[in-house]
C-alpha positions in Angstrom: -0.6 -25.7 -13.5 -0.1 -22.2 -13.0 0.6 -20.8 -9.1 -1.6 -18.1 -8.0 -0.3 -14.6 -6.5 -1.8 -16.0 -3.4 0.4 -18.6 -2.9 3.4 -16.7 -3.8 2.6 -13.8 -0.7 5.3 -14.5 1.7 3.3 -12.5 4.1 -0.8 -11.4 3.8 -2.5 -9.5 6.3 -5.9 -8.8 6.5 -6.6 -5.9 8.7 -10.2 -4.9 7.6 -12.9 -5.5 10.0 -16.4 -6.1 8.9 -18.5 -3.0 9.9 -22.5 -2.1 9.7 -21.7 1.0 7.9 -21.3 -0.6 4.4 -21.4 2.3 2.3 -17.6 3.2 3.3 -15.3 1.9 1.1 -12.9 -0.9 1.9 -9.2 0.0 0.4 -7.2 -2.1 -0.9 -3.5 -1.9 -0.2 -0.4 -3.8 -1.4 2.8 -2.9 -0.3 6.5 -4.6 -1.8 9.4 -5.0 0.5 13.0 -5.9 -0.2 13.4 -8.5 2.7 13.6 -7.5 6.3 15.4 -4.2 6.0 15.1 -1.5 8.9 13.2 0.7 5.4 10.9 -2.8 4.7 10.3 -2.8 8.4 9.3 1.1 8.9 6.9 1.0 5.7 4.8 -1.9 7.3 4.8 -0.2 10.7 3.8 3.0 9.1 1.4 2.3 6.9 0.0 0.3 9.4 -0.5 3.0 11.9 -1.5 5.3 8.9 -4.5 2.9 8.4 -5.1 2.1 11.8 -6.0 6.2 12.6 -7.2 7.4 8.8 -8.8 4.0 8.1 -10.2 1.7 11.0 -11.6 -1.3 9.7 -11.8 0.1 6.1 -8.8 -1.6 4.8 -7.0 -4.7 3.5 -3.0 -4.6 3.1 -0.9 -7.5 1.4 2.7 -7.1 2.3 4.8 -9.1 -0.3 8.4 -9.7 -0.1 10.2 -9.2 -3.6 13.4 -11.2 -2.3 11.7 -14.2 -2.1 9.7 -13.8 -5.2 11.3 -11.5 -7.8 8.9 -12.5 -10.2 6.0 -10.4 -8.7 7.8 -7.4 -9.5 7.6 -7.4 -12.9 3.8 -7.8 -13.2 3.5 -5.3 -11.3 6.4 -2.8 -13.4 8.3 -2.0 -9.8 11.6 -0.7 -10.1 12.2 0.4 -6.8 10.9 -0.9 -3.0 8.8 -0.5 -0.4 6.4 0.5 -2.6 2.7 0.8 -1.9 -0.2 0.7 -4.2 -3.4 1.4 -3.8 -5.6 -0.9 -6.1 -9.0 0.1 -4.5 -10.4 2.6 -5.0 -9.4 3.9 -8.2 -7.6 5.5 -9.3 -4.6 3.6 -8.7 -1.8 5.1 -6.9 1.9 4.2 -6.1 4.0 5.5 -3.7 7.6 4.7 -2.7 9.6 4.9 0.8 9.3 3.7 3.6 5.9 5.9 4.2 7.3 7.9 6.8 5.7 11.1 5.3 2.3 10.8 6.8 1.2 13.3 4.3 2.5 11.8 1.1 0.7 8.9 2.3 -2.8 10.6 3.0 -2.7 12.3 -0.6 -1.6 9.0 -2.7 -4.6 7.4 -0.7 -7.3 10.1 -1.6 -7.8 10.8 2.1 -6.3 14.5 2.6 -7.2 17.3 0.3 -4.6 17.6 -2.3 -5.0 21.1 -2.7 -3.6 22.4 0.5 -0.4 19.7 0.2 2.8 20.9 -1.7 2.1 17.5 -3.3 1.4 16.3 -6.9 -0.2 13.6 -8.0 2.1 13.1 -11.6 0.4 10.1 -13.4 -1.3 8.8 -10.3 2.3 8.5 -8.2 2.7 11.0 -5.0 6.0 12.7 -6.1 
């Protein structure tokens, strides 16, 4: 019998709350970590805090840790960690580092106006 992804999550968190305004989109977030490194550490606090002020209650992150299952990284093609993708809404975006660059972060997500950012989006990655 074949394991879901859920059971292999060393760590899920669920930080959407349920709001009467349901035409806002809920994003979805997953972000991989190499262990608890001072980087894996910093990318869950900051794109926590990112959320928390651009996205109150309007989004879901996974955390998943890559040392514990290796597997997970090929299904997903990663070749480098923390790495966060945005699954929801589309289009899909990756972004890797420890999403210190508040910025980077905001244009990946859709939520700042990519125009005015020395930022590209190559192939749906921030760069």
């Amino acid at each position: 019998m074949k394991k879901s992804i859920v059971n292999k999550k060393i760590s899920s968190v669920d930080f959407s709350i349920v709001h009467s305004n349901s035409e806002k989109e809920i994003y979805k977030l997953q972000l991989y970590v190499a262990g608890s490194t001072p980087k894996s550490i910093n990318a869950v606090a900051n794109i926590k805090n990112i959320c928390e002020e651009h996205l109150p209650g309007r989004y879901q992150l996974e955390v998943f840790d890559l040392y514990q299952f290796p597997e997970l990284a090929s299904g997903e093609q990663i070749i480098a960690v923390p790495i966060l993708i945005k699954a929801h809404p589309l289009p899909k975006c990756r972004i890797i580092g420890d999403m210190s660059d508040t910025d980077r972060v905001l244009v990946c997500l859709g939520i700042e106006n990519i125009s005015n950012k020395r930022y590209n989006l190559y192939n749906n990655q921030a760069i």
